[in-house]
C-alpha positions in Angstrom: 126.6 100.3 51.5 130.2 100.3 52.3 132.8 100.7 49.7 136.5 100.2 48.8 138.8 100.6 46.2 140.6 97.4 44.9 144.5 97.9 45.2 144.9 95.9 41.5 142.3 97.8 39.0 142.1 100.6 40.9 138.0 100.4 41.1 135.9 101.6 43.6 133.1 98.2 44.5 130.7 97.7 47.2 132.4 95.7 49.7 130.8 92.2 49.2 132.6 92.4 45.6 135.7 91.7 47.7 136.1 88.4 49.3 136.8 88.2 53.3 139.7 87.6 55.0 139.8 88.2 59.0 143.8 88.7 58.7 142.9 92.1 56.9 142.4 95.5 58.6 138.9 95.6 57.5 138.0 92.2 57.1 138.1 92.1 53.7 141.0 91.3 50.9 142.6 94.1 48.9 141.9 93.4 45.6 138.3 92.7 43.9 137.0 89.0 43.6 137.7 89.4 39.3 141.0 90.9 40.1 141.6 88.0 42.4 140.2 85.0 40.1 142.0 86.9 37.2 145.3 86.4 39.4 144.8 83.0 40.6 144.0 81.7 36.7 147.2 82.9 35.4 149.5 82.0 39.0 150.8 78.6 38.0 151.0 78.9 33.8 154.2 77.3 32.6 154.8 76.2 36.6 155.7 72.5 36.6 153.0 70.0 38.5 153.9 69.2 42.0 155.6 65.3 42.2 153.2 64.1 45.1 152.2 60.9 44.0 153.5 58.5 41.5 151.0 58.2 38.8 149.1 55.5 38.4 147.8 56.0 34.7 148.2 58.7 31.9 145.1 60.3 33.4 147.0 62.6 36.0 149.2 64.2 33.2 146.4 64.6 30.2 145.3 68.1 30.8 141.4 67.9 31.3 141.2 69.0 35.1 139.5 72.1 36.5 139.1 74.2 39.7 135.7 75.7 40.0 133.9 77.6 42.5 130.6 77.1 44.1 129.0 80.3 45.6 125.8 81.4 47.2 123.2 83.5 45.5 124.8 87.0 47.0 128.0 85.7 45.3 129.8 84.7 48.8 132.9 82.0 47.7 131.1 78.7 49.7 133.2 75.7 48.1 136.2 75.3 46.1 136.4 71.9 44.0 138.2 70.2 41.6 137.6 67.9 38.8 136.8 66.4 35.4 133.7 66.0 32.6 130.8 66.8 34.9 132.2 66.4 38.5 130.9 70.1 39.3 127.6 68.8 38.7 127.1 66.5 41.3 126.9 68.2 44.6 123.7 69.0 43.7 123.0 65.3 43.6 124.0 64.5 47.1 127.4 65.1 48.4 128.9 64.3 52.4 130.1 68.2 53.0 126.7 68.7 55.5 127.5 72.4 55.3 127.1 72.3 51.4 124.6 69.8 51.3 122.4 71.9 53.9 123.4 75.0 51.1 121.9 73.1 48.4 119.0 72.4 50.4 118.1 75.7 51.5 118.7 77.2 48.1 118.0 75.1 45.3 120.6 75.4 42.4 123.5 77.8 43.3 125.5 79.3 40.8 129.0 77.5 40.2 132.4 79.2 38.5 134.8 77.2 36.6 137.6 79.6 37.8 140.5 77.6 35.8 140.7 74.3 33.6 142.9 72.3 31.0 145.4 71.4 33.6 146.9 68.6 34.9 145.8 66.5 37.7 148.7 67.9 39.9 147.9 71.7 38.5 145.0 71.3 39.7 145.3 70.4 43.0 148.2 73.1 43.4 145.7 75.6 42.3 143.2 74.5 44.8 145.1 74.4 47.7 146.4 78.0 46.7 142.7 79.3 46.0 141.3 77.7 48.8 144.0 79.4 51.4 143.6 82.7 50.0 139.8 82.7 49.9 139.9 80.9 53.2 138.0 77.9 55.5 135.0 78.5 58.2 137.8 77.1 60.3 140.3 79.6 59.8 138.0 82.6 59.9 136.9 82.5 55.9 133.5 81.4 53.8 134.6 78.2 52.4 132.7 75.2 53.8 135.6 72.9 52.6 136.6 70.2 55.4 140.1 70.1 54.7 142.9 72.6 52.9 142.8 70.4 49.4 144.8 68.8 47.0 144.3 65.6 48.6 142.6 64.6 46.0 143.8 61.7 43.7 142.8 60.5 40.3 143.0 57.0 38.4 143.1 55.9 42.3 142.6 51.9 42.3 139.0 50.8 44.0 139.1 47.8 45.5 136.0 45.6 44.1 134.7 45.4 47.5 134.5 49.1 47.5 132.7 49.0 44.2 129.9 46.2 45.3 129.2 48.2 48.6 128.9 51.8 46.0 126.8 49.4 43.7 124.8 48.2 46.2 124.0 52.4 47.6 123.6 53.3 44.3 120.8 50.9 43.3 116.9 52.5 43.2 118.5 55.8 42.7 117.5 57.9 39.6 119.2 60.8 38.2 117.4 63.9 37.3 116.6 64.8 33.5 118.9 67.9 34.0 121.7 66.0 35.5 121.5 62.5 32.4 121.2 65.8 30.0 124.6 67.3 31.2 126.2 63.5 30.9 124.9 63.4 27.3 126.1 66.5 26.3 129.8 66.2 27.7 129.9 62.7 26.4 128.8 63.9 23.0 131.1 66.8 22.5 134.2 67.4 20.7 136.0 67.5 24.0 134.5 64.5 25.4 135.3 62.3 22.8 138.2 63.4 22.2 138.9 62.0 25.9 137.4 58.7 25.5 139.8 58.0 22.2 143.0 59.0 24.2 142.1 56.7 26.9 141.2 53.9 25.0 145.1 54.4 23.5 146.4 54.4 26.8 144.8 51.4 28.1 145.7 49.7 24.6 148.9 50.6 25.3 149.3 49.8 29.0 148.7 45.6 28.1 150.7 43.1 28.3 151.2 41.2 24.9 149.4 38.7 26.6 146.2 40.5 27.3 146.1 42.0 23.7 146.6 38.1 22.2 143.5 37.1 24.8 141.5 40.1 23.8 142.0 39.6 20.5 141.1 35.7 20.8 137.8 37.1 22.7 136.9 39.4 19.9 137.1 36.8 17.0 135.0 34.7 19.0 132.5 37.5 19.0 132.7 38.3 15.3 132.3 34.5 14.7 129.0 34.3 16.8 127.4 37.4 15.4 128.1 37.0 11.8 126.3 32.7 12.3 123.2 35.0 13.6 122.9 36.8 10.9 120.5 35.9 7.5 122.2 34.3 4.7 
C-alpha cells in the first residue's frame, strides 16, 4: 500500500488517510485527514459570522450549530452537513441527495463525524462552505456527493402554511424507527436540549407584541378556570 508523509505532523500514513484532491501532484492533499479536521475546527474561532441574511429570530445567533461529516465505511469524506439537535440523524431516514440516499442503501448505517459545533448559524455555514471546498465535490473532481458548494442553508426560515399541509400530508403513515424516536428522546432530555427549549421560549416571550401577551394571558386564565371546575371538590 502506498504511503506518504503528511506535511503538518510530519507522519508517515497509508494514502487513504489523506483525503483527495485532483489539483495535487499525486492526487491527494498534503496533510493527513486529523491534521486537516484539526485545522478546519480551529479556522474561524473568534472570526466574526458572515452578514448574509438578516435574521429572522434569535435562532441564527445562539450558538447550537454544527458541521459534521458523513463518510463511507473505508473512511472516504462522502457528505458534508450542517445542523442542529439531531439533524445528522436523518439522512438515514430518507433524504433527496440520490447519491447519499443510494449510499445509505447499499451500506446500511455509515459512520458520521461531528467535525465542529457550538457555533452560530452563520459560523456554520462559513465553515461548511470552507470544508466542503477543500475536501472537494464529485463535480469538481473530489468525493463529496453534495449538490451544491453550501452555506445556502437558512434557519428560523418562515414556511408558508401551504408548505406545511403539503409536508403534513407526505408525512402521514410514516413511522420512525426505535433508534431514530430514541435519539429525539435523549437530545430532548438532556442538559443541552433543555437548556435550548428555555432560551427559546424567552425569545418568543419576548418577540410579542403587548397585545399577544394580554390575549395569551386571557387564553390561559380561561384554561385555569376550566380545569380547576373539573376537578373534585
Amino acid at each position: 500500500m502506498a504511503r506518504k508523509v503528511c506535511s503538518k505532523c510530519g507522519s508517515e500514513k497509508p494514502r487513504s488517510e489523506f483525503y483527495k484532491n485532483a489539483e495535487c501532484r499525486d492526487g491527494h492533499r498534503p496533510e493527513c485527514k486529523r491534521c486537516f479536521l484539526n485545522y478546519m475546527a480551529n479556522r474561524y474561532d473568534g472570526r466574526p459570522p458572515r452578514e448574509r441574511f438578516a435574521p429572522r429570530s434569535g435562532a441564527e445567533l445562539e450558538p447550537i450549530s454544527y458541521v459534521y461529516l458523513i463518510k463511507l465505511p473505508d473512511g472516504t469524506p462522502l457528505y458534508v452537513g450542517k445542523g442542529r439537535g439531531i439533524r445528522y440523524l436523518r439522512h438515514a431516514k430518507g433524504t433527496h441527495n440520490k447519491s447519499l440516499a443510494a449510499a445509505f442503501a447499499k451500506f446500511g448505517d455509515l459512520p458520521i463525524e461531528l467535525v465542529k459545533w457550538g457555533m452560530t448559524d452563520d459560523g456554520a455555514c462559513l465553515f461548511e462552505r470552507e470544508l466542503i471546498a477543500k475536501i472537494g465535490r464529485v463535480a469538481h473532481g473530489g468525493p463529496l456527493v453534495n449538490m451544491t458548494d453550501g452555506g445556502n442553508g437558512l434557519a428560523g426560515a418562515i414556511i408558508s402554511e401551504e408548505t406545511r399541509r403539503r409536508r403534513s400530508i407526505a408525512r402521514r403513515g410514516k413511522k420512525m424507527s426505535p433508534e431514530y424516536c430514541a435519539a429525539m428522546k435523549a437530545a430532548a432530555s438532556s442538559p443541552e436540549g433543555r437548556e435550548r427549549r428555555r432560551r427559546s421560549a424567552l425569545q418568543w416571550h419576548a418577540s410579542m407584541t403587548d397585545q399577544q401577551k394580554r390575549d395569551r394571558s386571557v387564553l390561559i386564565s380561561k384554561a385555569t378556570i376550566e380545569a380547576m371546575r373539573g376537578r373534585p371538590s
